[in-house]
C-alpha positions as CSV (number, residue, x, y, z in Angstrom):
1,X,14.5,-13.5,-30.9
2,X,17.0,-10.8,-30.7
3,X,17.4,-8.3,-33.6
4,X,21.2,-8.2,-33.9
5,X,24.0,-10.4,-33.0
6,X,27.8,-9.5,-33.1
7,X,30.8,-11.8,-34.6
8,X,33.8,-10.9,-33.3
9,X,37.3,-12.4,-34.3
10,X,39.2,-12.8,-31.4
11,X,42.5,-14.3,-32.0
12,X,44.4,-16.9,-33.8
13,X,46.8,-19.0,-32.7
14,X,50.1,-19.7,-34.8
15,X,50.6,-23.8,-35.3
16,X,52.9,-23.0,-38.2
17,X,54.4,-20.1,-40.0
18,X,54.5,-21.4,-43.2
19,X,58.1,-19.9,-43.5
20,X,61.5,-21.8,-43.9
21,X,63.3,-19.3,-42.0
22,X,62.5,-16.8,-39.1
23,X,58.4,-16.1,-38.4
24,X,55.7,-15.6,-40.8
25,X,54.0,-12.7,-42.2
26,X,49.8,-13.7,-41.7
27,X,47.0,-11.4,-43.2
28,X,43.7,-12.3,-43.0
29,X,40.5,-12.0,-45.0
30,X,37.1,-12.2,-43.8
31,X,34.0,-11.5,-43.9
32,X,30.6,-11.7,-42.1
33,X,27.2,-11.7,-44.0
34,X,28.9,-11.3,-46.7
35,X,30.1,-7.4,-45.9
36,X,34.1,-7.6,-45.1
37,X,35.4,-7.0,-41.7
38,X,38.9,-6.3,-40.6
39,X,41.6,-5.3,-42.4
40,X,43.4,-7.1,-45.0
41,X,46.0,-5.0,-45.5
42,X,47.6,-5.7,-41.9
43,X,50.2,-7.8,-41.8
44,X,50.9,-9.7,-38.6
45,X,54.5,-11.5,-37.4
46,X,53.3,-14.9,-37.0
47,X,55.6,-17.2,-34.6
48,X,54.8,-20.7,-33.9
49,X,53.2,-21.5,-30.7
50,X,52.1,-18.3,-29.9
51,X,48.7,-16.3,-30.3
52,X,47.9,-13.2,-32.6
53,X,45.2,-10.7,-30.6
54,X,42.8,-9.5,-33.3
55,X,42.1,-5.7,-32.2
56,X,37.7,-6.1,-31.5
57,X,36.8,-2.7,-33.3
58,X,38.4,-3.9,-36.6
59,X,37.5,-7.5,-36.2
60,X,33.7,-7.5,-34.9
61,X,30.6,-7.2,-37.2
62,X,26.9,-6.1,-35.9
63,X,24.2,-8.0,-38.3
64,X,20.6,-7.1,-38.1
65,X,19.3,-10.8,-38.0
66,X,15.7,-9.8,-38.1
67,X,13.9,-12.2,-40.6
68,X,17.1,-13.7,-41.4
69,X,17.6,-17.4,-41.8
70,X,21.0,-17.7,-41.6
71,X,24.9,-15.6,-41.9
72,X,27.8,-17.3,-43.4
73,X,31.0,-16.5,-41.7
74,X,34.1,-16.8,-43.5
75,X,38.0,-16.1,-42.0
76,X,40.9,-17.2,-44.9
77,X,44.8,-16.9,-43.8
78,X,47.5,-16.2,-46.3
79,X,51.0,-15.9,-45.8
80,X,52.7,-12.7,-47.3
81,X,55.9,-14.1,-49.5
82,X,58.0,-12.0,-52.3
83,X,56.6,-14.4,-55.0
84,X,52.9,-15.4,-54.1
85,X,51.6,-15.8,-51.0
86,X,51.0,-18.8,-49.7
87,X,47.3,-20.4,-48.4
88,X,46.9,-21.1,-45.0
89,X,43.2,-22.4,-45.1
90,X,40.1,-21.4,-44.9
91,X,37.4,-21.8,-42.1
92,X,33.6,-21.2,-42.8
93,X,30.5,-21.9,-40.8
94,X,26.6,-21.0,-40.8
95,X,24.8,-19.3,-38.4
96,X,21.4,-20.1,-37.5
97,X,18.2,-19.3,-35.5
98,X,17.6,-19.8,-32.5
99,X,20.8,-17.4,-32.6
100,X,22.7,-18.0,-29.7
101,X,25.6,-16.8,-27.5
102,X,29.1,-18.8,-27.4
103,X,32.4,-19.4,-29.1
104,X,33.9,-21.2,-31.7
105,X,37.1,-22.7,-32.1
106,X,38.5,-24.3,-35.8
107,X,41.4,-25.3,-37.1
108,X,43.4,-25.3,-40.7
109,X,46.8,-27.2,-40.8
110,X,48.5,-23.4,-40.0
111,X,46.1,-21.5,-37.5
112,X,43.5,-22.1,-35.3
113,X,41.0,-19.3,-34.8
114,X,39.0,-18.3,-31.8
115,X,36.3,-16.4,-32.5
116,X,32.4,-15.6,-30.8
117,X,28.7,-14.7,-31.1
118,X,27.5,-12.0,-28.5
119,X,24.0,-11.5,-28.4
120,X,22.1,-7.8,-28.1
121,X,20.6,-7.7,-24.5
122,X,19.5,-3.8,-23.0
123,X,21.6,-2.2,-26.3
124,X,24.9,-4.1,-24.6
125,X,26.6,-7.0,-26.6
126,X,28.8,-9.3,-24.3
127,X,28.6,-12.5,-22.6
128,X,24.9,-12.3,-20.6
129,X,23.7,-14.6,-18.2
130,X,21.9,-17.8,-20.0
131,X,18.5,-16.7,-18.0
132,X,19.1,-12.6,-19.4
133,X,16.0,-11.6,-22.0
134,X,16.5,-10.2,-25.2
135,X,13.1,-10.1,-26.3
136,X,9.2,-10.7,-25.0
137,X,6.1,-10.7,-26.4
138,X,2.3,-10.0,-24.4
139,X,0.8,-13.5,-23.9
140,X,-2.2,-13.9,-21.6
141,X,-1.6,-11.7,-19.0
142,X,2.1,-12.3,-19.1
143,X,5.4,-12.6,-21.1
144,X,6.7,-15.0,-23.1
145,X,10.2,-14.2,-23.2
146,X,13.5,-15.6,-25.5
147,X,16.4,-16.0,-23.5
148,X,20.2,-16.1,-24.1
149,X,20.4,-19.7,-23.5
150,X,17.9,-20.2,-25.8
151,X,15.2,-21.7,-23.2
152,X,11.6,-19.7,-23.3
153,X,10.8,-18.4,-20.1
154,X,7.4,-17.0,-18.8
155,X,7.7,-13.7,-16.8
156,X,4.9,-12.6,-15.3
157,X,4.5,-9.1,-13.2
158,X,1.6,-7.5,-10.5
159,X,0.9,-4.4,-8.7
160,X,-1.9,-5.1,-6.9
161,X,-4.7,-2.6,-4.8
162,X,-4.6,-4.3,-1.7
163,X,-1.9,-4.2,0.7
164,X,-1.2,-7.0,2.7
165,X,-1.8,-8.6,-0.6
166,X,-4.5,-11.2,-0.2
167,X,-3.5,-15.2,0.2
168,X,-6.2,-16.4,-1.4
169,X,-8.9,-15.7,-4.4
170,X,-5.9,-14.0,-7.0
171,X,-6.2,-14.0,-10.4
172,X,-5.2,-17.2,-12.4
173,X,-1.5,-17.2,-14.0
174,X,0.4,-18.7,-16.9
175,X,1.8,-22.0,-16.0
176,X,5.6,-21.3,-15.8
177,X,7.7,-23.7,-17.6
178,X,9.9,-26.3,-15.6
179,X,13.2,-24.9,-14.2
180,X,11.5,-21.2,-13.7
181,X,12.9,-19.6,-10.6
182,X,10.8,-18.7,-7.7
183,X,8.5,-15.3,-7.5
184,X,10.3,-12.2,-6.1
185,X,7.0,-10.9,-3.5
186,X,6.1,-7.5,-2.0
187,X,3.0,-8.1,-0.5
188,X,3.4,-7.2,3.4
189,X,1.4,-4.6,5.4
190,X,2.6,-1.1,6.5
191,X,3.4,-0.7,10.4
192,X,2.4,2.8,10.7
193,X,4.0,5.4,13.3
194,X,2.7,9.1,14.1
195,X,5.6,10.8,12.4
196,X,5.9,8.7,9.3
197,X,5.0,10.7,6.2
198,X,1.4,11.0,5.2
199,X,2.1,8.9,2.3
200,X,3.5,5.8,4.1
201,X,0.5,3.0,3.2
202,X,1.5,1.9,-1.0
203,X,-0.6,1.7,-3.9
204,X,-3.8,3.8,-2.4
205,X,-6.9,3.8,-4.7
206,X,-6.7,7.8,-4.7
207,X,-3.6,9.3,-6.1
208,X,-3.7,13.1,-4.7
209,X,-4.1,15.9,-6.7
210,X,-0.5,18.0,-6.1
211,X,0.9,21.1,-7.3
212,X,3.9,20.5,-9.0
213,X,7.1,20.0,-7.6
214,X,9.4,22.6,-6.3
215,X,11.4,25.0,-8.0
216,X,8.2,26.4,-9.2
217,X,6.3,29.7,-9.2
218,X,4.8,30.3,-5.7
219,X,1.3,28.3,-4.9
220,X,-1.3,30.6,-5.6
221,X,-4.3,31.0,-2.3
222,X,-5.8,27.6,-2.2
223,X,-3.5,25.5,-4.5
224,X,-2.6,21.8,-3.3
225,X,0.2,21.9,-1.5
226,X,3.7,21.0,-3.2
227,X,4.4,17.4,-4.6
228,X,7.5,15.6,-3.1
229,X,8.7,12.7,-1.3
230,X,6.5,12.8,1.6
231,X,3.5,13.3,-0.4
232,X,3.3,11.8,-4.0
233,X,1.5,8.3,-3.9
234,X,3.8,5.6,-3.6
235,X,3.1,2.9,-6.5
236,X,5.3,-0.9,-5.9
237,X,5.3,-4.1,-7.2
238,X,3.3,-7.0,-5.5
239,X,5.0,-9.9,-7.5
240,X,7.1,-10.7,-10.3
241,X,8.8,-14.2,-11.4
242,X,11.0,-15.5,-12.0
243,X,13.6,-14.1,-9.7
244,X,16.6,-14.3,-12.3
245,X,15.3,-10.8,-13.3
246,X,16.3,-9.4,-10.5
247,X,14.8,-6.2,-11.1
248,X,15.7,-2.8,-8.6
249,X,13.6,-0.4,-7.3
250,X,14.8,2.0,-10.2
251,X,15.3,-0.3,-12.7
252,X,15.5,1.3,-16.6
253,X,14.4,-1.9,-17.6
254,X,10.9,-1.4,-16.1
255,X,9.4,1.9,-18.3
256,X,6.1,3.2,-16.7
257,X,3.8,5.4,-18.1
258,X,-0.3,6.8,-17.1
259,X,-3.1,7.2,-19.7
260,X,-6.5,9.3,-19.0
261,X,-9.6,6.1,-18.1
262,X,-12.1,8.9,-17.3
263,X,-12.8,12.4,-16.5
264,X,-9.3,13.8,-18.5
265,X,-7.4,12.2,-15.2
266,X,-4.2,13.1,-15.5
267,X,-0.9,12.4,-13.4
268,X,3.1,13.1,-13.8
269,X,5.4,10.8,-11.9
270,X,7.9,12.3,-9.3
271,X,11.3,11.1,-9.9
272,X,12.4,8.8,-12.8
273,X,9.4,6.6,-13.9
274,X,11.3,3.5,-13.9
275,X,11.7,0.3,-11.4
276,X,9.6,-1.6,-9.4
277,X,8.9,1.3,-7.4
278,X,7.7,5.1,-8.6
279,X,6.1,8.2,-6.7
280,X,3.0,9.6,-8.7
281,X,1.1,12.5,-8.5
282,X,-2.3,14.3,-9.8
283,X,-1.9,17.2,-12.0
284,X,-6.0,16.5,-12.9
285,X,-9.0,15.2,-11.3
286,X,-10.5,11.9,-12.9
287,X,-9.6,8.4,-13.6
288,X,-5.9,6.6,-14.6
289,X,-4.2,3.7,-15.9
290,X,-0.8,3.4,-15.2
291,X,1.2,0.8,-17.4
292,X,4.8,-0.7,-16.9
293,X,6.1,-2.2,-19.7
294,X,9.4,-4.7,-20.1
295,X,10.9,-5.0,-23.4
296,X,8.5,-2.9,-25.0
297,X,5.8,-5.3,-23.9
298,X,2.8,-4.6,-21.4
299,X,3.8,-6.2,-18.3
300,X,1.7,-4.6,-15.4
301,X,-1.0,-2.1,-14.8
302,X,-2.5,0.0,-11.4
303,X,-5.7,1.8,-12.0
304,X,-6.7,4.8,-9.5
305,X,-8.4,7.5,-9.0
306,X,-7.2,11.3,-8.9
307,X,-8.9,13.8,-6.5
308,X,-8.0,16.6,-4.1
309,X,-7.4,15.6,-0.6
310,X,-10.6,16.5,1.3
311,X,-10.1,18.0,5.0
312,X,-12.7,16.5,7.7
313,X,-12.8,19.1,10.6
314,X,-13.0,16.9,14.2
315,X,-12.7,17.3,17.4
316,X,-12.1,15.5,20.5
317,X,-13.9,14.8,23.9
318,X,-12.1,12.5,26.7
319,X,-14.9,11.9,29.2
320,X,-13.7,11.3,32.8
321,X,-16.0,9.6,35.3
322,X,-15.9,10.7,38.9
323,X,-12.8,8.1,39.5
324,X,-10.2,6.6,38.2
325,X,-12.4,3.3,37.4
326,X,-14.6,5.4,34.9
327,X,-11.8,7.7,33.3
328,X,-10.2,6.5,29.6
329,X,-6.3,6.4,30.0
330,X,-5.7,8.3,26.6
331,X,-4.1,11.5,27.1
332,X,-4.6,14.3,24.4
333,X,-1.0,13.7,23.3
334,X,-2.5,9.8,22.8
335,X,-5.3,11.4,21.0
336,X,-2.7,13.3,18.5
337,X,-0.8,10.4,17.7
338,X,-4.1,7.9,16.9
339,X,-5.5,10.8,14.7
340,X,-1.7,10.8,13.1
341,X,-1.9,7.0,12.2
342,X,-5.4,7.2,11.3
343,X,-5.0,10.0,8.5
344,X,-2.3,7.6,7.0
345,X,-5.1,5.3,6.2
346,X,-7.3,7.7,5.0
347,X,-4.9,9.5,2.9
348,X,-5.9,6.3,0.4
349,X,-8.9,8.2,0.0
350,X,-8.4,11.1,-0.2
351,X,-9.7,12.7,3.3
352,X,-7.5,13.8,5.9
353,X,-9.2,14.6,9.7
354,X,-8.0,17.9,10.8
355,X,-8.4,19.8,14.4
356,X,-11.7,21.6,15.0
357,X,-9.6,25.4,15.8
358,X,-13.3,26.9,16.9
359,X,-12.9,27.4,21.4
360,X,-16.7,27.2,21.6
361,X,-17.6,24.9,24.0
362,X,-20.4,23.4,25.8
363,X,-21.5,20.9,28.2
364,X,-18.7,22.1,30.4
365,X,-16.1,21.0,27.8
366,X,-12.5,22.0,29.1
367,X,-9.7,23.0,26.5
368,X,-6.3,21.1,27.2
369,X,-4.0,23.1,25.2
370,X,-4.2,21.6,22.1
371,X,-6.9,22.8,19.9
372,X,-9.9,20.7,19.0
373,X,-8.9,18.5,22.2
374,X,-11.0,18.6,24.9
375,X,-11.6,16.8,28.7
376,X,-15.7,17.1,30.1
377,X,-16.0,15.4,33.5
378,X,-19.6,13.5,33.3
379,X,-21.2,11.2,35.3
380,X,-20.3,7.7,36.0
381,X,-22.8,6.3,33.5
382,X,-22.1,8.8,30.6
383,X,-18.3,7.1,30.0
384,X,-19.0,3.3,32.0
385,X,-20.0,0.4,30.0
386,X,-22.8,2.5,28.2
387,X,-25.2,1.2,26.1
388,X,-24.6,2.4,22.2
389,X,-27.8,0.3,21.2
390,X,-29.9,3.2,22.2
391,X,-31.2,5.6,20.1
392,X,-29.6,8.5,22.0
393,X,-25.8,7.7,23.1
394,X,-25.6,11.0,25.5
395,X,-21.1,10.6,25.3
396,X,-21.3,11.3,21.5
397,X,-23.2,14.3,21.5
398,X,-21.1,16.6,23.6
399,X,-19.6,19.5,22.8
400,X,-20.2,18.3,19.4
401,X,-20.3,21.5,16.4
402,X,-22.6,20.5,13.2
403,X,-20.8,19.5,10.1
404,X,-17.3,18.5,13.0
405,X,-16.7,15.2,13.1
406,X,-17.3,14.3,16.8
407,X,-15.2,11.7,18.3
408,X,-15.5,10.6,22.2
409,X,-13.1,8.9,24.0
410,X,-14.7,6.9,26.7
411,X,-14.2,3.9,29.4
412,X,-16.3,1.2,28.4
413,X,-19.2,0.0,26.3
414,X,-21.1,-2.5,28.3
415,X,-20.0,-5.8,26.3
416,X,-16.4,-6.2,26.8
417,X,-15.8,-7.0,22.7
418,X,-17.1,-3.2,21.8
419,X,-14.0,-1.2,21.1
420,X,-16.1,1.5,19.7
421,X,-18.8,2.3,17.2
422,X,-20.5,5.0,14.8
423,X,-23.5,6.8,16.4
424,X,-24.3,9.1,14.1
425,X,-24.5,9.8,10.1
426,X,-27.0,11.4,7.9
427,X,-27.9,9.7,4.3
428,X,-25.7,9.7,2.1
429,X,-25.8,12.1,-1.0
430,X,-26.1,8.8,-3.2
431,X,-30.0,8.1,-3.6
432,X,-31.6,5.1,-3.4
433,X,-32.8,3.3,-6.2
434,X,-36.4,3.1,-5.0
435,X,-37.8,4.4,-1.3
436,X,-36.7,2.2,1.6
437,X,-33.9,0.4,0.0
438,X,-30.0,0.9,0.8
439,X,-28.2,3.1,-1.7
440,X,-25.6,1.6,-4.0
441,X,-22.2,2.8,-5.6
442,X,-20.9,0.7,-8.9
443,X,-17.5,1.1,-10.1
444,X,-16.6,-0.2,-13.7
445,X,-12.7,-0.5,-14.7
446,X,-9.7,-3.1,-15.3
447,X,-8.5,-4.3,-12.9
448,X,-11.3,-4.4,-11.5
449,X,-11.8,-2.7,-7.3
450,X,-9.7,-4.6,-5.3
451,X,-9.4,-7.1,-8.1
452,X,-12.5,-8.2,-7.4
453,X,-13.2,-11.3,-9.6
454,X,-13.3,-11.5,-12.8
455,X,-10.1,-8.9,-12.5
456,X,-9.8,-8.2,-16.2
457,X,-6.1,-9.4,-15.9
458,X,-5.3,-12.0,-18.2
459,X,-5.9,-14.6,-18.1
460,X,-8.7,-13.9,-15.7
461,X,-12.1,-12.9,-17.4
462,X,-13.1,-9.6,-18.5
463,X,-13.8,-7.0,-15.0
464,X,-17.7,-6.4,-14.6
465,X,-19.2,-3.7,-12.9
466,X,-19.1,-4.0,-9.0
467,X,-21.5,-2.8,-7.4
468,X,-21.3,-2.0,-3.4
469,X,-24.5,-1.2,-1.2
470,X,-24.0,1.9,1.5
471,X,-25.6,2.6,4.8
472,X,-28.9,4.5,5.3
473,X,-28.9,6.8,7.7
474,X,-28.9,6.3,11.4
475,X,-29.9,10.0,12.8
476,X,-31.3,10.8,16.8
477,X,-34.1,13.5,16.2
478,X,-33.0,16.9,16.9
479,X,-29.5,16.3,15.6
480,X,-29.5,16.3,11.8
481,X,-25.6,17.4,11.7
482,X,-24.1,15.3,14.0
483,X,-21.7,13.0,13.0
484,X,-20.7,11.0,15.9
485,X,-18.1,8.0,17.5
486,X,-17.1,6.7,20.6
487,X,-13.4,4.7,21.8
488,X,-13.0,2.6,24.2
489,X,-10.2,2.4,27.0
490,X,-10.5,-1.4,26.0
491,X,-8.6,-1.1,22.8
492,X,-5.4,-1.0,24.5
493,X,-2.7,1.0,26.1
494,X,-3.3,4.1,24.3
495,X,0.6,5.1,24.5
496,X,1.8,2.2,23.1
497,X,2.6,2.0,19.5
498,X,0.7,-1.6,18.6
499,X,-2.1,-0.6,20.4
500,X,-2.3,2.9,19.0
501,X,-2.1,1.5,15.7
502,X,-5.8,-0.4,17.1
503,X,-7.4,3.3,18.2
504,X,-6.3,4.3,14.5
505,X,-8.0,1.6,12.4
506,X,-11.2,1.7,15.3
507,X,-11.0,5.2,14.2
508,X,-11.1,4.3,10.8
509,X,-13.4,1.6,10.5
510,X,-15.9,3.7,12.5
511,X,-15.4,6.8,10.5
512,X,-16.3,4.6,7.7
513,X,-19.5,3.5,8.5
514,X,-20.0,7.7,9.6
515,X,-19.2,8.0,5.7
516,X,-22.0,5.1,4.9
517,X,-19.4,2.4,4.4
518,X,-20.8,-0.8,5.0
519,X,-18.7,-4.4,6.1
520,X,-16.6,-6.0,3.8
521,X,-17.0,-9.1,4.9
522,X,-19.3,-10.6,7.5
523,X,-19.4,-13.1,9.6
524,X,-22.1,-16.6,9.5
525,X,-24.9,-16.0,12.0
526,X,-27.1,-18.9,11.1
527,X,-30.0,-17.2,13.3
528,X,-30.3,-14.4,10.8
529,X,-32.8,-14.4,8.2
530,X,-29.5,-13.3,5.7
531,X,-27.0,-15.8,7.4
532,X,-24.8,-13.0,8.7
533,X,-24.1,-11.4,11.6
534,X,-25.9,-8.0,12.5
535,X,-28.6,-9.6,10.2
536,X,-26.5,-8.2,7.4
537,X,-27.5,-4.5,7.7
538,X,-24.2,-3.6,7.8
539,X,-22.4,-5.7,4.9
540,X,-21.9,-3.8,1.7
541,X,-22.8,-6.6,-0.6
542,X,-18.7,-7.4,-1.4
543,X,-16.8,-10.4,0.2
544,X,-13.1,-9.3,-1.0
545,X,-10.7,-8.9,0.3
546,X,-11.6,-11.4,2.8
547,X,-9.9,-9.7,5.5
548,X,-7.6,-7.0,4.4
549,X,-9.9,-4.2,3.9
550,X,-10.3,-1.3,7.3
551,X,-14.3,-2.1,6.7
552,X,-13.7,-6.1,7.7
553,X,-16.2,-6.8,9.9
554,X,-13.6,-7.3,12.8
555,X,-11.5,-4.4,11.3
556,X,-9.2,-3.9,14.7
557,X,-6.3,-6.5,13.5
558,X,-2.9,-5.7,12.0
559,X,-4.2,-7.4,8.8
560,X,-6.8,-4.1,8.6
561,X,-5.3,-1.9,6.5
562,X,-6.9,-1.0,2.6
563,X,-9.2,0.5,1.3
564,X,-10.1,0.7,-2.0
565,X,-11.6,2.3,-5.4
566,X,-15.1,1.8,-4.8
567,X,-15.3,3.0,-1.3
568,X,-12.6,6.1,-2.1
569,X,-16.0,6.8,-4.9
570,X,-18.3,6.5,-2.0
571,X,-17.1,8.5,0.7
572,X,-16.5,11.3,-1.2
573,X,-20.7,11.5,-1.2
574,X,-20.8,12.1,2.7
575,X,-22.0,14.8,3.5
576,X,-19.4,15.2,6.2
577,X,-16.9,15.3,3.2
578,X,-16.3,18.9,1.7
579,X,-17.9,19.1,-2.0
């Protein structure tokens, strides 16, 4: 129900002047809740068949309507003589809830009077669309809202983790009442280029730690680097109904705001924090909520984390075979731009792959002129359908440097479906609950990882712990530092945008299991003891998103793109990631 509502006197319309000769002289009296408005004292040449304007500041009354069960409006004419003045009529009628926009018109046997109700929406008064909200209140995950045309109307808002949003297993919603309009959706992918800005992929599960904005005192040695447009977290809406909202990207009507979930997290949004869409950044390390709110009323809320952005040192290795039959296509110009796209995905959680800037070499490793990018010429069999089911995959080991992310770029595996694949990584830092069993991670908050189910979002049930298992370590003797990956030629044109976009989540998904990220998501093998495929030694125990997430078990395909809280907590216990 609205709080106020305005009366306003508009105009009255002359049908006669009362007067035997020449016009009439009208006043008026009147008054609204029982306070007076206008101003009797004005008198006003009244000729037949024509209208009077009543000025709106002097005519109009604002009553606060909260808790009230009705206002009397009352509006009496007289006609100003030398003797007494003459009564024109009175006109009265009751206001009650539901209080509604619309005009009146009513009649005496002198005047008629036109005159309105406006109803408070935003702090405006004034004729608002019949679908416009004055008022909500929290209701199962949603809003029940009061509208101008007095019809209730369920609104309901989302921002959800995973982007492309997933079609199926969301959260159950409010039944919206007939004559709802449709849901306005922002639940697509990202198509990522080299030179977009590291912040490009929405709604990561690792809002970076920043230093604040610019003008500001000069970063002191080892700060964060500034927050701005290219590098705050961008936070959107995935969903909101019904459409007749029609909210905007910086909508005042949307008010957002962060509270601390764990560790003193802390954040401060760049920009207004208002509209669908907001840029956020960490001011300190931990855990947030942030809340939108519509009316006053909770309408959404996106839980992250807040850490520093962790710098992976790599380097590159393009192994050429004797001819053109056994030499990868990718040039180290390729290699830049597939490292670009990939630290667009990572930048979710936190890590960001940087160029080894150490010359050494070995294995006759040759430096192409850009740093950390090297060519080694190696036998046929080194960088031709090689076999990565041995122990000790020769291509990933050269030129490696211990604690550098090695990455090879070779021709082929020897099964046409291998694009690449993870040689090496030590244990994670995360024990294991008892000897010979697979580390786990558990991550406890609403909404819950990837809104696993129960989300916690009303009316969904109340977010349990989700617990995620991690690799154990796959290590060749000799080697305890080596952290190791091959691509294959067979991803694609390595110059072409779609296909590079493949080398980047290859280099991704890979670099996640390097991390001891398991599969999200499996697929049925009915010859394993466990039903899935690889006997289920890779699946980290978690079957949503079904095929969003960079870990899916066939993680090259444009739908590959999150990751999320959970996995952002694991990695960050590599030991390839900096403490």
């Amino acid at each position: 129900m609205p709080e106020r509502i305005k009366v306003t006197f508009n105009r009255v319309f002359v049908k006669s002047d009362a007067d035997w000769f020449g016009s009439g002289e009208f006043y008026f009296i009147a008054t609204v809740d029982g306070a007076s408005v206008g101003d009797r004292q004005r008198i006003f040449d009244a000729r037949e068949g024509q209208w009077i304007e009543l000025p709106a500041a002097q005519w109009s009354a604002v009553v606060d309507v909260a808790g009230k069960a009705s206002v009397v409006v009352r509006f009496e004419g007289k006609d100003d003589d030398v003797f007494f003045d003459d009564d024109l009529g009175t006109i009265g009628h009751t206001l009650r809830p539901p209080w509604t926009q619309r005009t009146f018109r009513a009649e005496t046997e002198y005047f008629l009077l036109e005159w309105g109700v406006e109803l408070e929406v935003e702090g405006r008064f004034g004729r608002h669309p019949p679908e416009a909200i004055f008022a909500c209140r929290s209701h199962s995950g949603s809003l029940d809202c009061a509208t101008v045309s007095g019809v209730p109307r369920v609104a309901r808002m989302e921002i959800h983790p995973v982007r492309p949003v997933p079609t199926g297993a969301m959260p159950p919603r409010d039944a919206f009442s007939p004559g709802t309009g449709p849901a306005v959706e922002n639940n697509g992918g990202t198509t990522i280029r080299p030179g977009d800005p590291i912040n490009i992929v929405p709604n990561p599960a690792v809002i970076p730690l920043l230093s604040p904005p610019a003008p500001a005192p000069p970063l002191a040695a080892g700060a964060p680097p500034r927050a701005d447009a290219q590098t705050a977290a961008r936070i959107e809406f995935t969903y909101y109904r019904p459409d007749t909202l029609a909210f905007t990207d910086g909508d005042p009507r949307l008010e957002w705001s962060a509270r601390s979930l764990a560790g003193g997290g802390a954040v401060a949004f760049l920009g207004p924090p208002c509209g669908l869409k907001v840029m956020v950044y960490g001011t300190a390390a931990g855990e947030v909520l942030l809340e939108v709110r519509f009316r006053g009323e909770l309408f959404a809320t996106y839980r992250a984390l807040v850490m520093r952005v962790k710098q992976i040192p790599c380097r590159f290795n393009i192994l050429n075979g004797p001819g053109a039959s056994s030499r990868p296509r990718a040039t180290p110009a390729d290699v830049q731009a597939h490292l670009a796209i990939a630290n667009r995905y990572l930048r979710q959680v936190a890590l960001e792959l940087t160029l080894d800037a150490n010359p050494a070499v070995t294995h006759g490793a040759q430096p192409t002129g850009t740093p950390g990018i090297f060519r080694i010429s190696v036998s046929k069999g080194t960088t031709w359908h090689i076999d990565s089911d041995v122990l000790d995959v020769r291509a990933t080991r050269l030129n490696y440097r211990p604690n550098v992310m090695n990455f090879a770029y070779i021709h082929s595996e020897r099964r046409p479906t291998i694009g690449g694949a993870a040689s090496d990584f030590p244990a994670s830092n995360v024990a294991p609950a008892a000897p010979g069993a697979r580390p786990t991670i558990t991550d406890s908050g609403t909404p819950s990882t990837s809104w696993v189910s129960p989300t916690g979002i009303l009316p969904d049930g109340a977010a349990g712990p989700v617990t995620m298992s991690l690799l154990t370590a796959i290590q060749r003797p000799g080697h305890p530092r080596l952290f190791a990956m091959f691509l294959c030629d067979n991803i694609g044109n390595p110059a072409v945008l779609a296909d590079q976009q493949l080398y980047a989540k290859s280099m991704c998904h890979e670099l996640g299991h390097i991390l001891n990220l398991g599969h999200r998501v499996e697929g049925a093998d009915a010859t394993q003891p466990t039903g899935l495929s690889a006997n289920g030694i890779f699946w980290d125990g978690l079957t949503h998103p079904p095929m969003e997430n960079v870990m899916y078990w066939q993680g090259v395909q444009a739908i590959c793109q999150d990751f999320d809280i959970i996995q952002a907590r694991a990695v960050h216990q590599s030991p390839l990631v900096p403490p």
